[in-house]
Steps between C-alpha positions, in 0.01 A plus 500: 500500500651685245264543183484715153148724557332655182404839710397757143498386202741798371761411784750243548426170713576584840683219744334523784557322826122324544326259790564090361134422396312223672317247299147493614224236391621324190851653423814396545820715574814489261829642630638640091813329351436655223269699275568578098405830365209466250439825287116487599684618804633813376116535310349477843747701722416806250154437448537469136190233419090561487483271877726704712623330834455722793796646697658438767564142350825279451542350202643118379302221311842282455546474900677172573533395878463282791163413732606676828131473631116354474230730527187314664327253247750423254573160395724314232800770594785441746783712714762510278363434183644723224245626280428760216296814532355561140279733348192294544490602881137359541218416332065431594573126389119441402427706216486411098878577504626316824305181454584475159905511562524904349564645882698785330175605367294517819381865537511537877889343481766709753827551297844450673693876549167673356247467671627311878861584549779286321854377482700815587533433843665302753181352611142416292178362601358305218138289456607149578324327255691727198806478625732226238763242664838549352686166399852450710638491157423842428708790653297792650665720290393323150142450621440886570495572150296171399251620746350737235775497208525176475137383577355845257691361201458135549103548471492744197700183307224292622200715380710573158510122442840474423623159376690304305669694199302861606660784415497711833595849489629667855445895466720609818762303625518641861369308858210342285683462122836289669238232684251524140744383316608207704116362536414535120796314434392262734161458327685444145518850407714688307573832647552808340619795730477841475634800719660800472834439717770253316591412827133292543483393212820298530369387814169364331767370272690268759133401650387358143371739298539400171469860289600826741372826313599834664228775378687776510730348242278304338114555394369195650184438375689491095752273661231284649298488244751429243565184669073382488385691795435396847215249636539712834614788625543545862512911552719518854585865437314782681524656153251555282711522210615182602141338504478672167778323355402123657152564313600543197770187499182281523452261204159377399396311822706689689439574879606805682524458879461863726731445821713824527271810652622879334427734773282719174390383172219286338580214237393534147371202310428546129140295462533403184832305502425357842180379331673373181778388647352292761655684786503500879518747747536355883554627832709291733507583897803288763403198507331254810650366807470176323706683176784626745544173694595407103734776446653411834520088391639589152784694670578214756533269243793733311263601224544849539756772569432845716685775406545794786678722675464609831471764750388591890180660525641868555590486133157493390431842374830498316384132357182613337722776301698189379212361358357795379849542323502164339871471692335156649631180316175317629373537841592658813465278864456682861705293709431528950 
């Protein structure tokens, strides 16, 4: 099969003509339709956070694909069954975490295109039990990036809270920010977007946003403010400015939800108005099996829109300079 290898982290990925893994007890093997390009990707291909994966390795946590094979043991899957590969690539399943439906926290959990090798391949063994069906109603293609876009974002507008009348603001409108918008409005937000590029904020626009605000034009967190401050902020941008900016649009109340991961760079939170002010500070990891089978049910049903472009898997290095450009409307899809 042909695969994209993470070799050095200072080099490019290498394609590299590898053996087709076999699924052994417990795992299942995908044959890749498709795969969407996450920017924890580019973080782990260069080695830029505290937990480094360890080379040779090929990444992927959006893999989307069909059962070509059952490893001894497994149960509840079937030949030809098209799952998802996410993030979440196993878990212990009897610790605090996993019996108390907060898998993403288990600490001995194996992480899709980190730790085991992911999506950007022809070919992937996955654990059986964490692989996630894909409805017929959903294309391949659109449920890559739900696999961790879709599913990340959907769960940080759970633990915000967001409801009826909240005022929700998006900090990044990228992969993440395009789906954020569409499942705050969908909890009775209303969604204030900010970026950098005109060209996603107009985007964010046609989704639903109901205020776009491009900081490089605008000082956001005057504009924000000006109109009674945010209830939450959602900080999508590995930017630390960015998760400077989302802060300090809270109103009293206000909750500030961590998703996006700068490769550098500590957040700063000013005690005394978080204590006077009645802030909140909150870290949100993907989401379940159980929160991506809701992702995939909402997008069945019409509720949502994916917005991506794609390319074949020899693109890939040239694809994470895309991103790394901000030339990338929303997200990018591997297609086999």
């Amino acid at each position: 099969m042909q695969a994209a290898v993470v070799t050095d982290f200072t080099k490019p990925l290498e394609l590299l003509a590898l053996p087709v893994p076999k699924p052994v007890h417990g795992q299942v093997l995908v044959r890749m339709q498709a795969c969407g390009v996450c920017h924890t990707d580019i973080h782990a291909a260069r080695g830029e956070w505290p937990v480094k994966p360890n080379p040779p390795f090929i990444p992927g946590h959006e893999g989307v694909g069909v059962v070509e094979a059952l490893g001894p043991g497994v149960q509840g899957r079937a030949v030809g069954e098209r799952v998802a590969l996410p993030w979440l690539g196993s878990a212990c399943g009897h610790c605090r975490y996993c019996v108390s439906g907060r898998e993403t926290l288990c600490e001995q959990q194996a992480n899709t295109g980190y730790s085991i090798d992911g999506g950007y391949a022809e070919y992937a063994v996955a654990d059986a039990r964490y692989v996630v069906p894909v409805p017929d109603a959903v294309t391949s293609f659109d449920a890559a990036p739900l696999t961790c876009a879709g599913v990340t974002t959907y769960k940080a507008v759970k633990v915000a809270g967001v409801g009826m009348d909240t005022k929700v603001g998006v900090f990044g409108v990228g992969g993440l920010g395009h789906l954020a918008v569409q499942y705050a409005r969908l909890a009775g937000g209303f969604v204030t977007a900010v970026d950098i590029e005109d060209e996603k904020l107009e985007l964010a626009h046609q989704l639903g946003a109901d205020h776009v605000v491009n900081a490089l034009k605008t000082e956001p967190v005057a504009d924000i403010q000006s109109r009674g401050g945010l209830d939450v902020a959602l900080a999508l941008a590995a930017s630390n400015e960015s998760f400077r900016q989302a802060f300090a649009s809270l109103r009293r109340g206000g909750r500030m939800v961590c998703v996006g991961l700068p490769a550098e760079g500590d957040l700063d939170v000013p005690i005394f108005e978080t204590v006077l002010g009645g802030l909140s500070v909150i870290g949100s990891i993907v989401g379940t099996r159980e929160d991506l089978a809701e992702v995939f049910s909402l997008h069945a049903a019409g509720r949502t829109r994916v917005i991506a472009e794609g390319r074949e898997l020899a693109d890939v290095n040239s694809v994470f300079e895309e991103i790394l450009s901000g030339r990338v409307p929303a997200r990018v899809v591997i297609e086999y």
